[in-house]
N, C-alpha and C positions, 0 to 999 in steps of 0.2 A: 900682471894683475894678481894680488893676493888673494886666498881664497877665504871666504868671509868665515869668523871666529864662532864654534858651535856656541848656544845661549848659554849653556851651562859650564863654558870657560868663561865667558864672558860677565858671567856674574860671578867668579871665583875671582876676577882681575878687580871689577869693582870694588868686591869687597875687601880688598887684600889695597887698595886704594882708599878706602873709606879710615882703614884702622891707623892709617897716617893723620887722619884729618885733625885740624881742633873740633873743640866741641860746635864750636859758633859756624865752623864749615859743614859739619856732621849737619846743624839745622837748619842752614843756607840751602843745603844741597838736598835735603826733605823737599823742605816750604817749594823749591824749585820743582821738585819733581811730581808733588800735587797740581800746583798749576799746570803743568805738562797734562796730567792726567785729567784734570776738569777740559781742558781744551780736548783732549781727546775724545772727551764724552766717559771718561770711565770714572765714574763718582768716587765708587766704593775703594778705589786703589787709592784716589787723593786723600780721603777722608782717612785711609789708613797712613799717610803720607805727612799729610796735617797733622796729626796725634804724633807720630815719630817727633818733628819738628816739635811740636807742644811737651812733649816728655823732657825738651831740654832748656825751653823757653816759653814757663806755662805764664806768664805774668805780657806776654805778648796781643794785645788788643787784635793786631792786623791776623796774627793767625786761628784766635778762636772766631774770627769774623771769617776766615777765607776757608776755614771746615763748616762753618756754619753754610754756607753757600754752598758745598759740595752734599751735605744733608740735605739742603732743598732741592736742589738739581735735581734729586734721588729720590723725592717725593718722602723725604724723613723731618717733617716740617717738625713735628715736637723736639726732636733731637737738634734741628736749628735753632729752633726757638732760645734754648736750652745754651746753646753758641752765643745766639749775639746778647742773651741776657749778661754772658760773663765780660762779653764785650762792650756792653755799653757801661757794666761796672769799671771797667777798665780806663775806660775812653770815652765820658759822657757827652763828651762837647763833637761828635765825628756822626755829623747825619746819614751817611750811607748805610750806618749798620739799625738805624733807626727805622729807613724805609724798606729795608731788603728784612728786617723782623715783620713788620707791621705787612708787607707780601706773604710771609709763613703763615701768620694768623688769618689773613685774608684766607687763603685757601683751605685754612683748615674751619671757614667759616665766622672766626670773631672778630664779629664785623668793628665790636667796641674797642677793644682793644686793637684794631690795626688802624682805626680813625686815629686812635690817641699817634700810634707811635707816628702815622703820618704826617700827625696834625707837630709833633717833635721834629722831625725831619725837616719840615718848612718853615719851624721856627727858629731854627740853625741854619737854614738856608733858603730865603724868604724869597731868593727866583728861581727856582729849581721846580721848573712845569712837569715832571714828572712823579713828584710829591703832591703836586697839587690834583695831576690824572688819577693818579692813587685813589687818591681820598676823593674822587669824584663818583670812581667808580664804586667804591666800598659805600658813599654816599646813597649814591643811586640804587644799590642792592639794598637798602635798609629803606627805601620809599620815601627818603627826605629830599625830592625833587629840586628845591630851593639851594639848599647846600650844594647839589650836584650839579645845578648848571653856573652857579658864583664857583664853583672850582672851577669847571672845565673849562668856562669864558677868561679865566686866570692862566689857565695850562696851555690854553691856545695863545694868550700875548705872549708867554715865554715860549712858542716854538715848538709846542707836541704837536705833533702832526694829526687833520682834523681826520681822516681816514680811518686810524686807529683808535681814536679818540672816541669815536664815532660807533666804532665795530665793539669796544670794550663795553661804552657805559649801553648798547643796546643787550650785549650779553648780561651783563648787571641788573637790567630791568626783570630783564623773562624768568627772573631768578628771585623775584624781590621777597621779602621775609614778610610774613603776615606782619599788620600792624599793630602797635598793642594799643590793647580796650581800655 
């Protein structure tokens, strides 16, 4: 049985592995190790991990969308925000990064702006019941009851499950924004 390599050899081999690499493995091997790190729960190492990969591949839609999601995870919804804008400049036609913005905005309260990117989400991907829950719940926090039960009754034929459905747009309600006069 070999005896297991201290951390701080272990990142001298790494790195002494890294200086071989091309550039495109250098940002393979980033992008890789962010994902690693969101799965593990640790944002702020991916986020640092995403940028390495972004320093050599800044014209890459999927990587300012997959730090942008390591910002939100982390409760850094501006700084997402921030992500998928360059993202959706990149790659306007890709509705994921539409509904996971219009999620940042949701939390940080605008409610206008995360109906739109929603309302863009579903219009790139017109059965996607989870764009449609979205905007049901962001519906339902803004007191427009009507809009929110035509989504939800939408999100439930595509498969959102009525339970959660159910527990979201009631958190939505007890939340709802004064009406304007």
């Amino acid at each position: 049985m070999r005896a297991p390599v201290p951390g701080w050899l272990s990142g001298l081999i790494e790195r002494f592995r890294q200086r071989n690499l091309s550039a495109a493995e250098k940002t393979l091997n980033a992008y890789d190790r962010g994902v690693r790190e969101v799965e593990r729960g640790s944002y702020a190492a991916a986020i640092r991990h995403f940028t390495e990969a972004l320093s050599a591949a800044p014209e890459s839609n999927k990587l300012y969308h997959h730090r942008a999601d390591a910002f939100a995870l982390n409760d850094r919804h501006r700084e997402a925000i921030i992500d998928y804008d360059v993202a959706v400049r990149l790659a306007p036609g890709y509705p994921d990064t539409y509904l996971d913005r219009g999620n940042s905005r949701y939390a940080l309260g605008d409610l206008v702006d995360a109906i739109k990117d929603f309302s863009e989400a579903i219009r790139l991907k017109p059965n996607w019941g989870e764009a449609y829950a979205n905007r049901a719940v962001a519906y339902a926090e803004r007191g427009d009851q009507d809009k929110s039960e035509r989504d939800a009754a939408t999100a439930r034929t595509l498969g959102v499950g009525e339970i959660r459905l159910e527990e979201m747009l009631s958190a939505a309600r007890s939340n709802l924004e004064p009406e304007a006069t």
